[in-house]
N, C-alpha and C positions, 0 to 999 in steps of 0.2 A: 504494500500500500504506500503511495506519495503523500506524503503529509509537509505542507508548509505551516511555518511558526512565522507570523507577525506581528507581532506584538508591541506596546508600547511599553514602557519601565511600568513596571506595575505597585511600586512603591519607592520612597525616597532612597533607602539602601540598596535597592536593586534596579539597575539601569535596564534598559530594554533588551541590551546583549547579554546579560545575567536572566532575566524574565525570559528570553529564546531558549536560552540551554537550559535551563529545569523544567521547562514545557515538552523541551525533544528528549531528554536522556530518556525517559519511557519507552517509549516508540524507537528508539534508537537500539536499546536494551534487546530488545523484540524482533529487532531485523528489519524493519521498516525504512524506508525510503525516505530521510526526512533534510528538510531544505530548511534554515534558520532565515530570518528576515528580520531584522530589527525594525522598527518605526520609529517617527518621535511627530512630536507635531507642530515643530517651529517654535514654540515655547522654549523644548528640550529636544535633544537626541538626532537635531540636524546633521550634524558633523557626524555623530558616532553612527547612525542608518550610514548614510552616503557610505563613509571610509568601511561598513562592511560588506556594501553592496556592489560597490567600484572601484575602493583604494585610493587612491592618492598619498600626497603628502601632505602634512599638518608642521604649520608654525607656530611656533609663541609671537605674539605680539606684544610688548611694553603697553601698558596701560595709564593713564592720568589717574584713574583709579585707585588709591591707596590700596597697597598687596595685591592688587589683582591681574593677571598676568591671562589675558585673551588668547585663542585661538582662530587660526584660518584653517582649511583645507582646500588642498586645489586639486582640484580634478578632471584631469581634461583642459577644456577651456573655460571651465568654469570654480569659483572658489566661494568658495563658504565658511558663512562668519553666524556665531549666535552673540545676542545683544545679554540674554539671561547674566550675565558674570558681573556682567559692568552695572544692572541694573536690579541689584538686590537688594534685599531689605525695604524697613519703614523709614523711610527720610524722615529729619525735621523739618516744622514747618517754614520755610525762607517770609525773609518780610515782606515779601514781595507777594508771598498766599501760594506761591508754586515748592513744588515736595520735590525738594533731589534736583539733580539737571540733567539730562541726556549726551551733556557735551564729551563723556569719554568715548560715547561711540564712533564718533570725529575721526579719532586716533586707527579704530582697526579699519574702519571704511577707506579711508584713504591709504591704508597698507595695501586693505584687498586691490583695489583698483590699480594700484604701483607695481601690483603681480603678473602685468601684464594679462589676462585676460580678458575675455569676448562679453562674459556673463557675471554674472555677481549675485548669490541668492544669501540674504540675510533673517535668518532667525529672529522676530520679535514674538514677545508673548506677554500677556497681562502683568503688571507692576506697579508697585504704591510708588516709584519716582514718577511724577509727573509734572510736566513744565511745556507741553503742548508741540513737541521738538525746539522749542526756543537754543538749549543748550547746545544743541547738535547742528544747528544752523549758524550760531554765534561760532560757535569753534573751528566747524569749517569755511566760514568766514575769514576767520583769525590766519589760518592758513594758508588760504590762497590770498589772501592780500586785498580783499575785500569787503565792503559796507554790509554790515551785519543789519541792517535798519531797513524791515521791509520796503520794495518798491521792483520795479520795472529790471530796474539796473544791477542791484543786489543780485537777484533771483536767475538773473540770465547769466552772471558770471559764477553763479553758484554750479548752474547746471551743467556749464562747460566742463566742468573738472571731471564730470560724468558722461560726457558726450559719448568716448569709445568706449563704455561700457551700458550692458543692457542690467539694469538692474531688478530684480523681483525678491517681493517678500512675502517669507513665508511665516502668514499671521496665526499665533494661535491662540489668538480670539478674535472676534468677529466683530466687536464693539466697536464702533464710531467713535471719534475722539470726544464731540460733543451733546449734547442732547437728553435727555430725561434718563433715557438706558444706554448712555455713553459712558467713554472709560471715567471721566471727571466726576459722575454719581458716582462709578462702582469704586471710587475710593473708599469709602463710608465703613465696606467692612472689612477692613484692614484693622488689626490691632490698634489704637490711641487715635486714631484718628474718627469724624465725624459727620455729621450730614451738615454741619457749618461749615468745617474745611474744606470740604467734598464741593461745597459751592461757591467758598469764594476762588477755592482754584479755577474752577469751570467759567466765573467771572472775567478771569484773568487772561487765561488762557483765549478763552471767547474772543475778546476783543484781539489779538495779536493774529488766531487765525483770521480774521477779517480783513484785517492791514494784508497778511500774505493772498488770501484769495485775490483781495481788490487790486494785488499786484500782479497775479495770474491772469489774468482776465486783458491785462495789456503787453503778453508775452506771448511766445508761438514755444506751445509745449515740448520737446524734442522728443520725445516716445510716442509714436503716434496710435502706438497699440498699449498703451496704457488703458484699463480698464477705466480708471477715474477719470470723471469730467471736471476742470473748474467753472466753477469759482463755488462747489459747495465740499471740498475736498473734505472741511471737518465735519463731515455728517457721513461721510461716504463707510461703509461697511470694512473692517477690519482698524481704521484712519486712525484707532485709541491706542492700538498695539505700542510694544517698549514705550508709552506715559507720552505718546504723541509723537516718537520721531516714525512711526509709519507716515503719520500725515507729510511729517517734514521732506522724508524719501519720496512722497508722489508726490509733490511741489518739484521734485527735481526730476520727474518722468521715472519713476518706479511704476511695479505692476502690485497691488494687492491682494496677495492669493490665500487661500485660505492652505494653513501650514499642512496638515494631514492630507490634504489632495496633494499639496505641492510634492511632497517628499515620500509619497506613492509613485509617484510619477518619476522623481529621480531614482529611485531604489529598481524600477523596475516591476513594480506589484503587478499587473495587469499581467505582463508575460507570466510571470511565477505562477501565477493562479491559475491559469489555463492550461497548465502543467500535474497539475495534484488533484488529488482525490477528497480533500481533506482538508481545511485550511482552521489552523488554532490563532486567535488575538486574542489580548488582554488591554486592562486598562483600569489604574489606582481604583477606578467607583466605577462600576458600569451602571449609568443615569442619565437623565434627559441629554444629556450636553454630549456625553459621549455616544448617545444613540442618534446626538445629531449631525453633528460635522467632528466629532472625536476619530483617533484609530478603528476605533469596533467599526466604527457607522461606514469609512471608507473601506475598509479591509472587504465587510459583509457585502457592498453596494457594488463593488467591481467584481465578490465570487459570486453573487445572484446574476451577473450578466451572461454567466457560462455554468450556472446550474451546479456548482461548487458548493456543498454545506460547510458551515461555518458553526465555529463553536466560538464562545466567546467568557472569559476568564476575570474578573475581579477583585480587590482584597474584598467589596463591597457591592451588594448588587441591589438597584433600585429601583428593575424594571420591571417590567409583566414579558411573558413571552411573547403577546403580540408586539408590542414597541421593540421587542429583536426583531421579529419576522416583517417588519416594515424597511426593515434596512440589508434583509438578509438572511439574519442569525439564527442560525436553528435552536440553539440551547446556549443558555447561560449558567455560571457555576461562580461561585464564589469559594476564595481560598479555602476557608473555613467554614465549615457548614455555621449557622445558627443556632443557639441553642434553645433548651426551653426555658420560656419566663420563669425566672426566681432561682434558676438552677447557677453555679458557678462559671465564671467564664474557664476556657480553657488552660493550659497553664500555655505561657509562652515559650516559643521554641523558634528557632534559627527559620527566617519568613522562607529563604532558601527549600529548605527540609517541606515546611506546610507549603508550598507549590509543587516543589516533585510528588509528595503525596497528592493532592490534588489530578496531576498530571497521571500517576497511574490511574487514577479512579477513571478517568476521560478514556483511557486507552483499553479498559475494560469493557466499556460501552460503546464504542467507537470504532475498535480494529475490526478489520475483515481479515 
């Protein structure tokens, strides 16, 4: 039997390349035909899907970042960078009402780009820094010797720096920079922070994407296949990712894609699948979000297109079977079964150990 593993990190100590291999040793064990796939979904697991899909090589990039020390990978003609490193934690609040700056991302983008390459795909995902890309505009401003102060002129020499490269992000989230269910609300439920901060960021922020739209609007975009339109770029779908420099990268002709399709598509998911018999993902909660645009929901939607069952993996599970089988999934499992009310919880044990168990039980019900 062909069994593919796609999976996404299915907990914080276990990345998606750890989440593969306790999924296959089973089926491996068994004599099985089994093919490892990492995912991740732009948030996480960009670099480390690609580099186990395709290879390449990986650099350290120096960061502005206090301790933090970036990576690229280049592949092909294409290199890839995640923002997650540079863009962690609960910032404090600046006097200015914006949380953190985006400006270290500055530093790797203009490495990727220095790498001589065609393509450029950058990892953002959900983040309490938030400054609307103000920081990441300023810096590479700083850089190329240019007015950081939106307008006409700023903006056009901004995007030159990006002319010979096609840039695409892969978002993972979906949120809008601005607006009632944009990234500046979903500050709110971050640790110390509140639905006042939450909104005089969005204040703040608001007005600067303004200034840069009403400067769009007098500029000729250089990506003509950018998804986004101006001049409403901070409303636009994914535009919150890394605390608003998505929006800032499609001001400069980026493409905003949703991270799990994205990095299905560089991995290769589509060929693999129509290869197997079988296809196992995972993913921290299997729940609405992941049954929407998550790993599960992609993995399931490309093996329903060639009649492929799909099993799907959770430490947490939150669905019904029909909300699997709208995207695919034949059956869902959670690491650990449930217990009954009132009874003790399990004892802890190596997450490692409770996935391979798991993973047999699957291969019980599953092998032909």
């Amino acid at each position: 039997m062909h069994v593919l593993i796609a999976p996404d990190a299915i907990a914080p100590m276990l990345s998606a390349t750890d989440t593969a291999a306790a999924l296959a040793r089973p089926w491996q064990d068994r004599g099985h035909t089994v093919r490892q796939l990492p995912m991740g979904t732009g948030t996480t697991g960009l670099i480390e899907a690609v580099a186990a899909a395709r290879g390449g090589s990986t650099h350290p990039v120096p960061s502005a970042a206090p301790g933090v020390v970036a990576e690229m990978l280049v592949a092909g003609a294409t290199t890839y960078v995640e923002a997650a490193p540079l863009l962690s934690g609960v910032p404090e609040v600046g006097s200015d009402g914006l949380l953190g700056s985006t400006a270290p991302l500055a530093g790797l983008l203009l490495a990727a780009v220095e790498s001589g390459v065609s393509r450029l795909v950058v990892g953002l995902g959900p983040t309490a820094v938030h400054d609307g890309g103000r920081g990441l505009l300023s810096a590479l401003a700083g850089e190329l010797g240019c007015s950081a102060e939106p307008g006409p002129e700023s903006l056009t020499a901004l995007r030159e720096a990006f002319r010979a490269v096609r840039v695409d992000v892969a978002a993972g989230t979906d949120l809008p920079l601005l607006g009632l269910h944009g990234a500046g609300a979903d500050l709110a439920r971050y640790p110390g922070l509140d639905a006042t901060t939450a909104q005089r960021a969005e204040n703040v922020v608001g007005e600067q994407v303004a200034q840069w739209e009403r400067a769009a609007q007098h500029t000729t975009r250089r990506n003509l296949l950018a998804a986004d339109t101006a001049p409403r770029l901070g409303r636009a779908p994914h535009s919150g990712a890394g605390g608003g420099a998505a929006f800032a990268l499609a001001l400069l002709g980026a493409r905003l894609l949703p991270g799990p399709e994205l990095v299905a598509t560089e991995v290769g998911l589509p060929a693999a699948v129509a290869e197997t018999d079988l296809v196992i993902t995972a993913a921290p909660a299997l729940d609405g979000a992941a049954m929407h645009d998550g790993v599960p929901a992609v993995v399931g939607l490309t093996a329903m297109e060639v009649g492929v069952p799909v099993v799907a993996v959770g430490w947490e599970v939150h669905t019904s079977r029909r909300d699997g089988a709208r995207v695919g999934i034949s059956a869902t499992y959670p690491v650990i079964e449930a217990r009954m009310p009132g009874s003790q919880p399990a004892p802890s044990s190596d997450p490692m150990t409770d996935l391979q168990t798991r993973a047999e039980r699957i291969v019980k019900t599953w092998a032909q």
